[in-house]
Backbone bond lengths (Angstrom), bond angles and torsions (degrees), N, CA, C in turn:
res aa  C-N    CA-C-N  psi(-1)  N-CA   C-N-CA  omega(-1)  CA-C   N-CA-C  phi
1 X - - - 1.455 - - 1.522 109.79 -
2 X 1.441 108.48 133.92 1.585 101.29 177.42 2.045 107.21 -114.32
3 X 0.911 96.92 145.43 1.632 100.12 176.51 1.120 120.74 -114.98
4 X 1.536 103.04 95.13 1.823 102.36 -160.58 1.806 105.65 -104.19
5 X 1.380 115.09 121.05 1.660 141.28 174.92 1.294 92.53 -37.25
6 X 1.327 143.66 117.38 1.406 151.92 151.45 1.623 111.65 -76.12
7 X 1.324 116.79 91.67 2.161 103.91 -152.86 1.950 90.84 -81.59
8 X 1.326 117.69 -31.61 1.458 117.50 -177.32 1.018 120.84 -65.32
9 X 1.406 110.25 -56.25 1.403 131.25 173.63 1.410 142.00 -55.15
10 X 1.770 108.63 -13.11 1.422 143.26 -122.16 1.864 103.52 -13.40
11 X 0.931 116.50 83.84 1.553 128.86 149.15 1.514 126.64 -151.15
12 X 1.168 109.84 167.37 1.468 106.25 166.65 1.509 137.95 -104.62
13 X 1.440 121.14 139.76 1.572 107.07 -178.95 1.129 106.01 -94.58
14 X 1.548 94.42 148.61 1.973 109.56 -165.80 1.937 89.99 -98.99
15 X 1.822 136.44 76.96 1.193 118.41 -151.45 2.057 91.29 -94.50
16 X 1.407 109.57 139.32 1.573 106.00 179.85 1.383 101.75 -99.02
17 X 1.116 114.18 96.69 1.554 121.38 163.68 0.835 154.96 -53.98
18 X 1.669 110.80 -6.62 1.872 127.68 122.30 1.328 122.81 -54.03
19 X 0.902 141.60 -68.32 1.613 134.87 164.65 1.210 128.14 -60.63
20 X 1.454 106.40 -15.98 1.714 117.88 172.82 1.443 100.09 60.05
21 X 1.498 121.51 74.88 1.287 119.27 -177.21 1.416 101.47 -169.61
22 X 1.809 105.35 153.04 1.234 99.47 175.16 1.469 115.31 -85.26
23 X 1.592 114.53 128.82 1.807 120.89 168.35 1.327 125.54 -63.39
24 X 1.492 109.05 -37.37 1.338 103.79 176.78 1.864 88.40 -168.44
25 X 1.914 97.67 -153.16 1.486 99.66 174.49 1.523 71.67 -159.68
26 X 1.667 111.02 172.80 1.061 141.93 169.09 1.581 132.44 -126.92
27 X 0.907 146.34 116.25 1.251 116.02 165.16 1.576 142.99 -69.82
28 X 1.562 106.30 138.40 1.592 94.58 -179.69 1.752 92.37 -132.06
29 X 1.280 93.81 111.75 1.545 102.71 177.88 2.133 109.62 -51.75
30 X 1.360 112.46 157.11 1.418 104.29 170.27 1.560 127.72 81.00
31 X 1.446 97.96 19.44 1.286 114.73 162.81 1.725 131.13 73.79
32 X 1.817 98.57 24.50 1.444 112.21 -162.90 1.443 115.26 -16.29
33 X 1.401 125.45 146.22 1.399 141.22 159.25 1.575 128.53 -112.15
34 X 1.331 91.52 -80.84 1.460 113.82 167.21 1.392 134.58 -62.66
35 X 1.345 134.77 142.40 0.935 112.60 -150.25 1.654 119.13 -172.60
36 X 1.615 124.08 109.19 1.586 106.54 -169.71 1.605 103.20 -136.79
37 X 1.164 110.94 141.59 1.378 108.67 -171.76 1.781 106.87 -124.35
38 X 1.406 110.13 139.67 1.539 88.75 166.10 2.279 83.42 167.84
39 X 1.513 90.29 161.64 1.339 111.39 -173.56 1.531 109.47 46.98
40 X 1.031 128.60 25.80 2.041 129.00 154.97 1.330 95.23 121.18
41 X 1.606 126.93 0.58 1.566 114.27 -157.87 2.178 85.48 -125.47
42 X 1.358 101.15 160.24 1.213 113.33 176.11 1.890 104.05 -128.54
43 X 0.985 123.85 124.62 1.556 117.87 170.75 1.406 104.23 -122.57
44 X 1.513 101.92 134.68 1.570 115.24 -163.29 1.709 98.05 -134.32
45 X 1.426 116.22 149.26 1.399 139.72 -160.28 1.626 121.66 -124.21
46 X 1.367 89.97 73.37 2.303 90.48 -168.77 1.230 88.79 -98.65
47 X 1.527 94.64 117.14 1.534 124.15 161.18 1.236 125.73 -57.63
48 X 1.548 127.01 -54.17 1.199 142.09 159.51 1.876 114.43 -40.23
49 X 1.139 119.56 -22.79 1.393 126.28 -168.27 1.464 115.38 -126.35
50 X 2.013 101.65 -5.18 1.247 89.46 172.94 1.570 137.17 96.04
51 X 1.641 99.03 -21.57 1.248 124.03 -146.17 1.698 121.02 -111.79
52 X 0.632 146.39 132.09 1.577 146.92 164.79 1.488 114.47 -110.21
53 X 0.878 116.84 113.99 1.901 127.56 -176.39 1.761 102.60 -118.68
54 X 1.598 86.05 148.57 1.140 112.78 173.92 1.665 111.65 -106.01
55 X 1.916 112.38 117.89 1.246 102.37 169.33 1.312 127.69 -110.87
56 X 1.636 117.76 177.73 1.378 102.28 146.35 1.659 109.55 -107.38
57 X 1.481 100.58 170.06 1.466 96.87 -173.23 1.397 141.48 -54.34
58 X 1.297 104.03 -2.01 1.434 108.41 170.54 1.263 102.83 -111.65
59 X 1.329 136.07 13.99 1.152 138.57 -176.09 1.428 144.52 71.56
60 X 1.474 119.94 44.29 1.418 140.67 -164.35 1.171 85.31 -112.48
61 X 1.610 112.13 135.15 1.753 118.32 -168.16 1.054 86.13 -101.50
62 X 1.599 102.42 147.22 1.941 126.97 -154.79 1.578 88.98 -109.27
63 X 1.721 119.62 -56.19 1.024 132.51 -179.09 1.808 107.17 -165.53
64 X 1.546 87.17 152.10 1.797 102.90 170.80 1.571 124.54 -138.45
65 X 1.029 114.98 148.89 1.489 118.77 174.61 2.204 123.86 -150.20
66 X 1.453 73.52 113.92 1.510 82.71 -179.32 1.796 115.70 -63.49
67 X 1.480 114.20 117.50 1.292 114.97 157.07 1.548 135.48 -104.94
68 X 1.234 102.91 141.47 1.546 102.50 -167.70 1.844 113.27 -78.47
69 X 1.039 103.52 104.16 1.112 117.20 -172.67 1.519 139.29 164.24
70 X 1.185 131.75 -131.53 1.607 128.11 135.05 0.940 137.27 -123.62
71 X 1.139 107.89 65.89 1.739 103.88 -173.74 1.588 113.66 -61.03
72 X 1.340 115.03 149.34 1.377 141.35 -111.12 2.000 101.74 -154.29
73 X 1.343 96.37 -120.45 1.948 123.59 170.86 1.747 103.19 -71.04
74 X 1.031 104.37 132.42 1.795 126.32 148.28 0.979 122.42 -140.82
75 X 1.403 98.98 127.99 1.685 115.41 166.90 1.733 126.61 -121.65
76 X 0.944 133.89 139.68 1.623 135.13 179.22 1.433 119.48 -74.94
77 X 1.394 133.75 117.93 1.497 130.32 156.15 1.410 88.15 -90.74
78 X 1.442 103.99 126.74 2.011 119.18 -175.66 1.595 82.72 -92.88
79 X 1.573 109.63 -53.06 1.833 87.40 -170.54 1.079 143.86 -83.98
80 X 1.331 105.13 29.10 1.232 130.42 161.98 1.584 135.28 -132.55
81 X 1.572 90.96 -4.66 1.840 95.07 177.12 1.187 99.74 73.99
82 X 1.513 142.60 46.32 0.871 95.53 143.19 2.002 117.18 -150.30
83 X 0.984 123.85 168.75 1.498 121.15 -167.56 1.886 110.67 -92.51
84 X 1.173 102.68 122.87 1.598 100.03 165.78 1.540 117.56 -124.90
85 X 1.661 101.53 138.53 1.312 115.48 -161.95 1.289 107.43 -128.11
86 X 1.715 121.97 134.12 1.472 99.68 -177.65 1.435 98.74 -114.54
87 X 1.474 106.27 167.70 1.369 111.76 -174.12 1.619 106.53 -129.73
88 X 1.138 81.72 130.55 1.989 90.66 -154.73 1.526 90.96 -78.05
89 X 1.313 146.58 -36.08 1.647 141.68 -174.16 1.085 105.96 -50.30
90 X 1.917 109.71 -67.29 1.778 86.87 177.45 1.030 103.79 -141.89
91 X 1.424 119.45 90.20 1.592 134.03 124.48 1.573 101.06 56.46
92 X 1.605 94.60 68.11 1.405 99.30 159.82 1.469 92.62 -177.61
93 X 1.925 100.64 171.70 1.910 113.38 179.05 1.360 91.17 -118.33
94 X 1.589 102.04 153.74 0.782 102.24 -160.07 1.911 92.97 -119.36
95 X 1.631 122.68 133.99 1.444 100.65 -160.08 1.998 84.45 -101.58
96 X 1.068 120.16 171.62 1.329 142.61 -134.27 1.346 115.69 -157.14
97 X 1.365 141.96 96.85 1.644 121.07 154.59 1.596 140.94 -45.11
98 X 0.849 116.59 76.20 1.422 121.60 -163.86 1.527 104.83 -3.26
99 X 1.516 114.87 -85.70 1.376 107.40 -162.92 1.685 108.70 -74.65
100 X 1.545 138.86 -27.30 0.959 92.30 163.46 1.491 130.02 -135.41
101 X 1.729 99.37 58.45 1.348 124.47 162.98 1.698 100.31 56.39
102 X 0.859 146.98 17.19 1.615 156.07 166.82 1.952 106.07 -68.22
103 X 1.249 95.61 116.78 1.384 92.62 -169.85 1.478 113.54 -80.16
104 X 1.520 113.84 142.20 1.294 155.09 179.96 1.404 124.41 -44.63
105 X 1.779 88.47 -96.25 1.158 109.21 170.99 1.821 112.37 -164.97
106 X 1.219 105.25 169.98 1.939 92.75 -177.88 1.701 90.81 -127.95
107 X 1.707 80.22 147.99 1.425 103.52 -167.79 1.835 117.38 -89.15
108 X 1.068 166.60 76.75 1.280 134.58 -147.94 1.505 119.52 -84.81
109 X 1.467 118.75 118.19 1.800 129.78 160.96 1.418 105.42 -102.32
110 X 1.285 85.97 -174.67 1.778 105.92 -167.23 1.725 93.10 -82.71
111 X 1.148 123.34 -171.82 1.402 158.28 171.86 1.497 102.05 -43.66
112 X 1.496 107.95 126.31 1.236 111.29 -173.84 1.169 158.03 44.02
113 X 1.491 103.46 44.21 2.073 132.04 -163.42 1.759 81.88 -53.34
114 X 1.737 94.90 139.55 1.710 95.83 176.97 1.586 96.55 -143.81
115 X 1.099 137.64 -95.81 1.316 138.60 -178.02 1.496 120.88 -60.84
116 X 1.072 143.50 95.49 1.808 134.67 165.38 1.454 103.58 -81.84
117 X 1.320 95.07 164.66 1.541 135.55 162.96 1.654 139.44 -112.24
118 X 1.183 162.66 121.20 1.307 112.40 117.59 1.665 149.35 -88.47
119 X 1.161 93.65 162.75 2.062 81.97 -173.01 1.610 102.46 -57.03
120 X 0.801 130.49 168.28 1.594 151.57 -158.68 1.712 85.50 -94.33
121 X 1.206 135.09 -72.97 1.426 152.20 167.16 1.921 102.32 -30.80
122 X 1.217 102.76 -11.63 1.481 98.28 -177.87 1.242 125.97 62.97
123 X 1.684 139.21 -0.83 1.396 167.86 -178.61 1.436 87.87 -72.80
124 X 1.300 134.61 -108.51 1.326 138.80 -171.25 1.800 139.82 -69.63
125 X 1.003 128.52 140.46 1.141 149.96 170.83 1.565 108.89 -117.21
126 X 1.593 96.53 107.68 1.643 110.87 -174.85 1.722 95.86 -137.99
127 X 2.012 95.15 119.30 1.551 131.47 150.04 1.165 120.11 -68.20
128 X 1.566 120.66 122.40 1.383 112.11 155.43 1.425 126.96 -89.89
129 X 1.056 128.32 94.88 1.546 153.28 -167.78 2.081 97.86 -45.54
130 X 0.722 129.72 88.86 1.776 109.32 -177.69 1.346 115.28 -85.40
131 X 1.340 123.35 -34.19 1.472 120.20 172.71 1.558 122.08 -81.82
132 X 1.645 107.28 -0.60 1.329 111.35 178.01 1.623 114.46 -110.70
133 X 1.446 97.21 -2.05 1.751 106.69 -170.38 1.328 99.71 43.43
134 X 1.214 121.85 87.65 1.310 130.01 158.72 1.505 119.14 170.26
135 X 1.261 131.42 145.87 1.594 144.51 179.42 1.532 93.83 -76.43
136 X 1.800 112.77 147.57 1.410 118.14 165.18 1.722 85.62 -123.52
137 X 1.442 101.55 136.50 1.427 105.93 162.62 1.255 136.09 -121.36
138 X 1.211 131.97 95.71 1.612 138.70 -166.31 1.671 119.90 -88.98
139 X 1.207 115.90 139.02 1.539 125.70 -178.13 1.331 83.55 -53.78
140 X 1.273 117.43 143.03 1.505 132.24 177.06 1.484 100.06 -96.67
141 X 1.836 151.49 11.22 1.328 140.40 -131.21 1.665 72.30 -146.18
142 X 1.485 106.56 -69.65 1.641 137.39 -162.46 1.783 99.57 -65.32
143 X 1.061 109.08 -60.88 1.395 130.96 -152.17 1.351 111.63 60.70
144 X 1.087 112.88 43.53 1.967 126.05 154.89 1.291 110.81 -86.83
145 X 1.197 116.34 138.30 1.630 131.71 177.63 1.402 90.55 -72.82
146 X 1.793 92.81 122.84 1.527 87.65 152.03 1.420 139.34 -118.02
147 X 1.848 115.44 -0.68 1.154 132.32 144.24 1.657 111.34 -158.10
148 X 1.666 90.44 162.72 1.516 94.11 166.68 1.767 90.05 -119.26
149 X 1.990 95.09 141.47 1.540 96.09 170.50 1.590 98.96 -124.41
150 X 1.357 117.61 170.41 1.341 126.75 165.69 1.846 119.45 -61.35
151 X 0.805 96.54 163.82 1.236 111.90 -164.78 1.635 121.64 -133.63
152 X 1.427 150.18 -171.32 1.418 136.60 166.88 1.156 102.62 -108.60
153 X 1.399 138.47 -154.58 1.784 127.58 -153.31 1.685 80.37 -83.54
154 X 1.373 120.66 168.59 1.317 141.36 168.91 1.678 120.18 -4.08
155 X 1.831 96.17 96.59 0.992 96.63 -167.08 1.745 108.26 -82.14
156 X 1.122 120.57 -179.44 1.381 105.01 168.78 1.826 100.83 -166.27
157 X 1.544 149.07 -43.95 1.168 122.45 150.06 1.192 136.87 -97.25
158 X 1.534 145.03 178.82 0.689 113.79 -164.51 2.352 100.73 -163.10
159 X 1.270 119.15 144.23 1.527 97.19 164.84 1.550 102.53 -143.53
160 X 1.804 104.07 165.98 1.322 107.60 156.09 1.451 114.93 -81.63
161 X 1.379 119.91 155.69 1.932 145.88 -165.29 1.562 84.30 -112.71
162 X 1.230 111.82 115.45 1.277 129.22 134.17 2.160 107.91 18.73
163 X 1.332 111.99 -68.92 0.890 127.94 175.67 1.575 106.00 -61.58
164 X 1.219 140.91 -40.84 1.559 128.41 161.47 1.269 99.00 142.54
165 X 1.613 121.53 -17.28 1.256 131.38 -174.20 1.446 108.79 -77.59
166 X 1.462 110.09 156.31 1.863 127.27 -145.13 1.827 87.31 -122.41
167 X 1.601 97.68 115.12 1.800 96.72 -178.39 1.662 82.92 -106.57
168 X 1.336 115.48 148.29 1.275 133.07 -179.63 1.593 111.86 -118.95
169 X 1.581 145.78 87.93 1.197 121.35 142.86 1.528 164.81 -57.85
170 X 1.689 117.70 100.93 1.296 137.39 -133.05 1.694 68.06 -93.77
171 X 1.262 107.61 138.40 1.426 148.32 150.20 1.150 115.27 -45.43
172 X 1.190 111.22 -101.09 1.325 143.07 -174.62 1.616 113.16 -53.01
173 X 1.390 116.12 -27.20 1.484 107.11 -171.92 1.497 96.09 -124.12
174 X 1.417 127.51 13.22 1.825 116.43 168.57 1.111 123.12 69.46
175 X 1.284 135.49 12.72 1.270 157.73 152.26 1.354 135.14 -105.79
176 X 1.029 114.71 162.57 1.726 117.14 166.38 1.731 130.49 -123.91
177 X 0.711 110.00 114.35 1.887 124.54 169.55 2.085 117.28 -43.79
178 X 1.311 93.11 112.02 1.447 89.32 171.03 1.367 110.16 -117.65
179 X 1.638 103.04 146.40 1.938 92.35 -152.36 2.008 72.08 -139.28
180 X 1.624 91.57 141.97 1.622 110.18 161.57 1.580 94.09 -83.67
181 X 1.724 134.29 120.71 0.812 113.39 -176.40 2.209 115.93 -96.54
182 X 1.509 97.10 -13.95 1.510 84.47 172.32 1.490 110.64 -74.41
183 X 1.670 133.40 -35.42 1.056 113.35 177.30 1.417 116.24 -95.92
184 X 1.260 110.30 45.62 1.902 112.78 154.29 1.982 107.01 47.80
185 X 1.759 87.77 30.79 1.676 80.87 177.50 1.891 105.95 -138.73
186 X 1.913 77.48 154.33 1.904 79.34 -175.39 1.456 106.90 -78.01
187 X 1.327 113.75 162.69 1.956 101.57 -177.35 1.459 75.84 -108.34
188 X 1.331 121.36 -70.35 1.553 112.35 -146.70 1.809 108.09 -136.67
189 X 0.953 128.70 -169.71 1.690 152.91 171.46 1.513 109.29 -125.65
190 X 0.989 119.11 113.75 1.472 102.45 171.85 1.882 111.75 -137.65
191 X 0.957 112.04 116.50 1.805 124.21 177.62 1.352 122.54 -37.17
192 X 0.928 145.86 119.98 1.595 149.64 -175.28 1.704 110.80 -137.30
193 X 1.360 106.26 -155.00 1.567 97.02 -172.21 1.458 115.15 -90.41
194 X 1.347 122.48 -154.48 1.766 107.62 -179.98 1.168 107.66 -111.55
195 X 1.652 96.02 138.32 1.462 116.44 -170.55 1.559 133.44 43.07
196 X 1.959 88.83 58.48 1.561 106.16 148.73 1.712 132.84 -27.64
197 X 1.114 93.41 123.43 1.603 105.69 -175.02 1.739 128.42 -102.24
198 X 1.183 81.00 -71.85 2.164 103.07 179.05 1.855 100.49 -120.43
199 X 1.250 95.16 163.91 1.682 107.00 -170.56 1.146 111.92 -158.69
200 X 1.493 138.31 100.30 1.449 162.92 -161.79 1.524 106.76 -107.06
201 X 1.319 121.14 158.02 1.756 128.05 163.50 1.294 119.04 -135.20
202 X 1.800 103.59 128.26 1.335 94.10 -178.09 1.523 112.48 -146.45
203 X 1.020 135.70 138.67 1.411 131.11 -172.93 1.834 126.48 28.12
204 X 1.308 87.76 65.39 1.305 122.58 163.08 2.105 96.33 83.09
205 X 1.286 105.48 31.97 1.666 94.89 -174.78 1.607 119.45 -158.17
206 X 0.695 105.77 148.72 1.940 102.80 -167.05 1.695 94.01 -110.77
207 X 1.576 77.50 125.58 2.270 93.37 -177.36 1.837 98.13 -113.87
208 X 1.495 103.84 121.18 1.845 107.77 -175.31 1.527 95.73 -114.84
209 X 1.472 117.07 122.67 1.358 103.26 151.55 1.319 139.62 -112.72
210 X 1.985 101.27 163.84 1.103 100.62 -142.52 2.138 101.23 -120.86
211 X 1.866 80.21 121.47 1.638 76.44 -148.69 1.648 108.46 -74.51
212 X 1.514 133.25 15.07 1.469 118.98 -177.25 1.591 95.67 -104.47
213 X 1.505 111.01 -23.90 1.335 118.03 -161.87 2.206 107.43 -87.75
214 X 1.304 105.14 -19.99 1.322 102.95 178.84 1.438 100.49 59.93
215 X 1.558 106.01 56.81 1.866 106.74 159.37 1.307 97.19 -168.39
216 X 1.319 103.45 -163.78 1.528 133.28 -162.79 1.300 102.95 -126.53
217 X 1.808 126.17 129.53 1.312 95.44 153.42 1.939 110.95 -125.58
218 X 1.447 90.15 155.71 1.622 81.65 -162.36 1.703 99.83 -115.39
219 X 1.178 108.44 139.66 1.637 126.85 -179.84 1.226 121.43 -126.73
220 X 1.149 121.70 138.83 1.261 135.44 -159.39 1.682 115.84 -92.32
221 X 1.058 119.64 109.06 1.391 128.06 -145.57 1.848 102.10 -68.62
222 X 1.408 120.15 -26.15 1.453 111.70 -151.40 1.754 80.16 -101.02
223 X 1.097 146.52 -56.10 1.377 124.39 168.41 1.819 125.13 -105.40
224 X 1.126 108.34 44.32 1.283 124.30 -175.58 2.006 120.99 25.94
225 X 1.096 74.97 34.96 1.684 81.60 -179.03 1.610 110.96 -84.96
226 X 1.217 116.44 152.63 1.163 127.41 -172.64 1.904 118.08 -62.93
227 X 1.305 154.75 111.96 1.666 138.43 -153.30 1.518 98.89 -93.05
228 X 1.606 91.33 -63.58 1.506 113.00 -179.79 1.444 119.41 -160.69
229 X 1.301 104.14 -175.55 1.749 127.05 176.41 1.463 107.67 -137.43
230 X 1.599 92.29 116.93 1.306 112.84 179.32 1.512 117.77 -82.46
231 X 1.120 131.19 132.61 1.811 114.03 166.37 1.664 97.47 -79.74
232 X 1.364 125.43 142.30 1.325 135.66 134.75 1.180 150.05 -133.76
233 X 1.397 178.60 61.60 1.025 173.76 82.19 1.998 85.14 -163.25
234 X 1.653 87.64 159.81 1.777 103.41 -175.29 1.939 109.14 -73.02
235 X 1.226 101.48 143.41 1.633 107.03 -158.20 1.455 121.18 -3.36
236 X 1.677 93.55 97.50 1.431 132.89 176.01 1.534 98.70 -61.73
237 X 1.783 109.26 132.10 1.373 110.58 179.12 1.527 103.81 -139.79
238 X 1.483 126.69 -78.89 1.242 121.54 176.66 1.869 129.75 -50.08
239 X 1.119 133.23 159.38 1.370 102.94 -177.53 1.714 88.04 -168.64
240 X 1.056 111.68 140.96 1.314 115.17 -179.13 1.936 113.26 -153.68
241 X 1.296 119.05 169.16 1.332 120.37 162.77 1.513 128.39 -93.97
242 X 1.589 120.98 162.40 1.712 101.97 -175.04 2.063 90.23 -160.29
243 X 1.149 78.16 -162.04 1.858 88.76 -168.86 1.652 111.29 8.03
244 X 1.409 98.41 73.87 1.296 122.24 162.36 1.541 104.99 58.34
245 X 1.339 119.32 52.59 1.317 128.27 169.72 1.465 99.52 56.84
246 X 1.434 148.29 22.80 1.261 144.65 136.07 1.464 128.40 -61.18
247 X 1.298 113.25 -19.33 1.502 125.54 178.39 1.765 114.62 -131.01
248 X 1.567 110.45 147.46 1.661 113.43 177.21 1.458 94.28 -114.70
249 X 1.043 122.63 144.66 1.507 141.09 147.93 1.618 131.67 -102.83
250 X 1.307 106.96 119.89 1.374 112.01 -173.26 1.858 123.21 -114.87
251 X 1.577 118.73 120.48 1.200 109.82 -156.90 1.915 84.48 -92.77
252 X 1.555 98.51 149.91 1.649 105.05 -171.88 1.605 91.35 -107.88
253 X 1.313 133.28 120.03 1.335 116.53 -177.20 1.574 110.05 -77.31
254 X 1.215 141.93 -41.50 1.292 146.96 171.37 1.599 110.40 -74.30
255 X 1.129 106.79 -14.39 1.568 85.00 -179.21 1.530 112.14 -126.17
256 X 1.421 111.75 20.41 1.592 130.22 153.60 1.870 110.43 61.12
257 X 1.298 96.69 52.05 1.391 117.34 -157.04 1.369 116.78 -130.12
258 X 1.552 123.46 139.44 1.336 123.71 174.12 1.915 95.04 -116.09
259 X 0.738 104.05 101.05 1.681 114.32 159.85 1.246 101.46 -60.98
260 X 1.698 120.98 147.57 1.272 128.18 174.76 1.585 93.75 -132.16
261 X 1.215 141.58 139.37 1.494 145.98 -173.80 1.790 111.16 -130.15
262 X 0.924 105.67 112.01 1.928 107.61 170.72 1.649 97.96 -58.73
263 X 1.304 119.27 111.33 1.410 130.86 170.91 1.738 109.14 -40.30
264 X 1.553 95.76 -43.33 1.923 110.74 -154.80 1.710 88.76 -71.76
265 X 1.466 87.83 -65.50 1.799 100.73 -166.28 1.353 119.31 -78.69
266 X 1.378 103.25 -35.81 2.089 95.41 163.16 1.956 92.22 103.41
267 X 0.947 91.60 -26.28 1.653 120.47 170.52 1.673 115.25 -27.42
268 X 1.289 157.76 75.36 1.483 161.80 -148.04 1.735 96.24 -80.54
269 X 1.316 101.99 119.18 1.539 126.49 -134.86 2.378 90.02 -116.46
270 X 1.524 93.54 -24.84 1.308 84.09 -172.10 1.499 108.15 -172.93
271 X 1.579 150.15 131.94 1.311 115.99 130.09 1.214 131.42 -101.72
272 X 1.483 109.90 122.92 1.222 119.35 -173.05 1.927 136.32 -85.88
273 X 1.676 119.44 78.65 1.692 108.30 -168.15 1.167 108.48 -5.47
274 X 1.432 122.51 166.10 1.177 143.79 -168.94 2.207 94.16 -164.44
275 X 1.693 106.43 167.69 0.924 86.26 158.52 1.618 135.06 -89.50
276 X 1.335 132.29 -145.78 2.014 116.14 156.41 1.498 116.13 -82.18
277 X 1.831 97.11 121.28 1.159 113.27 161.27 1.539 102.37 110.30
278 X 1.271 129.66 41.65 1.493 118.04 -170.12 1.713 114.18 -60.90
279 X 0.990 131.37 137.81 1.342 130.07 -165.78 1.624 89.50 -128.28
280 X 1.351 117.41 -86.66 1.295 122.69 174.77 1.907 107.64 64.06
281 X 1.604 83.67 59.63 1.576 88.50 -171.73 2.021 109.67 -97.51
282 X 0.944 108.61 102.71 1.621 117.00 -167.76 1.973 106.70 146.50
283 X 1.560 88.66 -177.62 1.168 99.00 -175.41 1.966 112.32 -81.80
284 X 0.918 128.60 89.17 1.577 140.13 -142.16 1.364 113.58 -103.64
285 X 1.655 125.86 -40.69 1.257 137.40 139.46 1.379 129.80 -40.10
286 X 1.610 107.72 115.06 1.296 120.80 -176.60 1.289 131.06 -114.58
287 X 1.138 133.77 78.29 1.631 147.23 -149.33 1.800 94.44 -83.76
288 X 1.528 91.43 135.08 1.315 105.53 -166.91 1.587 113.54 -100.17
C-alpha cells in the first residue's frame, strides 16, 4: 500500500499496489506534504496547518500536534519510537514520540532543514540543510551532531544506498552528493536531470527524480555510472520502493499520478490516479 500526500487537494491516497488502484482517500486538512508510513501507522506533515498527525490507515487520527514553525521533512527511527521533523523557518528538527507525537527534543541545523532520513542501520539521522548547501548529520541513539558536510546548490531530499552511503539531491546545481557518512567524507558529485527531488534504491541502483525534467534518473550503485532516464508523470517528486524492492513508485505532482517502474527492466509497470498535487515527500510505501 502506498500513501501518497495530496498537497492541493489536502488528503491522502490510500493507492493498492496489487491492483494498482486507488482504495480510498482521506482527508488531511493543511495541505499535507511530508510523509512516512510503516508498521499499521501513517504520519503525515501539513505545512499550511502546522501540523503533524498520526494515522491509521484508513485514516482515523491516532494523535496530533501543532508546531510552531514550518514543518517541512519526516522521517521514523522505529527503534526507538521516535518521529523527526524539520522545520524549515528556523533551522532546526524537531525530535517527536512516535505514537504520541509529544515533543522530545530540538535539534539545531543551518537554514532551511528540508528532507530527513534515517540510516536503515539506525546509526544516523541525516538533514538536508537547503539554504546552507550542506547535510547535518546526527547520531540517531545520542542525538549529537556528528558532522556537517557540503553539499551542491540547495539540497533538499535525500536517502541511504544499501551500502550505508547518504545520496543527497542538490536542487539548484542538478546533481546529487554521495557522502561516506561515518567518516564525515564526500565520495563524489554526480549529474542527473534538473532539479532533483526524492531518491529511492532498488536492485542494485539509485532512481532520483527530476522535477523540471519529467524523469527519473537511475545510477548504478557499484560504479556510480549513469543506467538510464526514465520519462514519468509531470514534475516527479515523491519516490519510494515496494513489492520487496522489485518495483519504484513515483508521485507526478502536476500530473496527479503514481508511476509504478520495474526496478530490473526500468520497464513503466502502471499509471496509477492519485489525488491533486501528489507530493508524497518521505518514505510512503508500506509493505505488509
Amino acid at each position: 500500500m502506498a500513501f501518497v500526500t495530496n498537497q492541493s487537494s489536502s488528503d491522502v491516497s490510500i493507492i493498492d499496489l496489487e491492483t494498482r488502484s486507488e482504495r480510498g482517500r482521506f482527508a488531511v486538512p493543511g495541505q499535507p506534504a511530508g510523509v512516512v508510513a510503516a508498521g499499521g501507522m501513517v504520519w503525515v506533515v501539513a505545512p499550511e496547518a502546522k501540523a503533524v498527525r498520526r494515522l491509521s490507515v484508513n485514516g482515523s487520527l491516532e494523535a496530533e500536534v501543532t508546531l510552531d514553525g514550518g514543518p517541512t521533512g519526516i522521517a521514523l527511527d522505529p527503534d526507538r519510537d521516535r518521529i523527526f521533523v524539520s522545520d524549515w523557518f528556523n533551522a532546526r528538527v524537531w525530535v517527536l514520540d512516535a505514537a504520541s507525537l509529544a515533543p522530545i527534543d530540538e535539534l539545531a541545523t543551518g537554514a532551511a532543514p528540508a528532507g530527513l532520513e534515517v540510516s536503515p542501520d539506525g546509526r544516523w539521522l541525516a538533514a538536508a540543510v537547503r539554504d546552507a548547501d550542506e547535510v547535518a548529520l546526527f547520531n540517531a541513539e545520542t542525538l549529537n551532531q556528528h558532522a556537517t558536510l557540503p553539499t551542491g546548490i540547495r539540497p533538499y531530499g535525500l536517502g541511504f544506498d544499501p551500502q550505508g552511503r547518504l545520496w543527497v539531491g542538490n536542487v539548484g546545481s542538478n546533481d546529487v552528493t554521495v557522502i561516506e557518512p561515518a567518516q564525515a567524507k564526500v565520495i563524489t558529485t554526480l549529474p542527473v536531470g534538473e532539479r532533483p527531488y526524492g531518491i529511492a534504491f532498488a536492485k542494485d541502483r539509485a532512481f532520483v527524480t527530476n522535477q523540471y525534467a519529467d524523469t527519473v534518473s537511475v545510477l548504478d550503485l557499484a560504479n556510480l555510472a549513469p543506467v538510464a532516464t526514465l520519462d514519468v508523470g509531470e514534475y516527479p517528486e515523491g519516490i519510494d520502493v515496494a513489492a520487496g524492492g522489485t518495483q519504484v513508485v513515483v508521485a507526478g505532482w502536476f500530473s496527479n499520478t503514481l508511476t509504478v517502474i520495474d526496478a530490473q527492466s526500468l520497464e513503466t509497470l502502471a499509471e496509477i490516479p492519485t489525488g491533486d498535487g501528489p507530493r508524497a515527500f518521505g518514505r510512503f510505501v508500506m509493505e505488509e
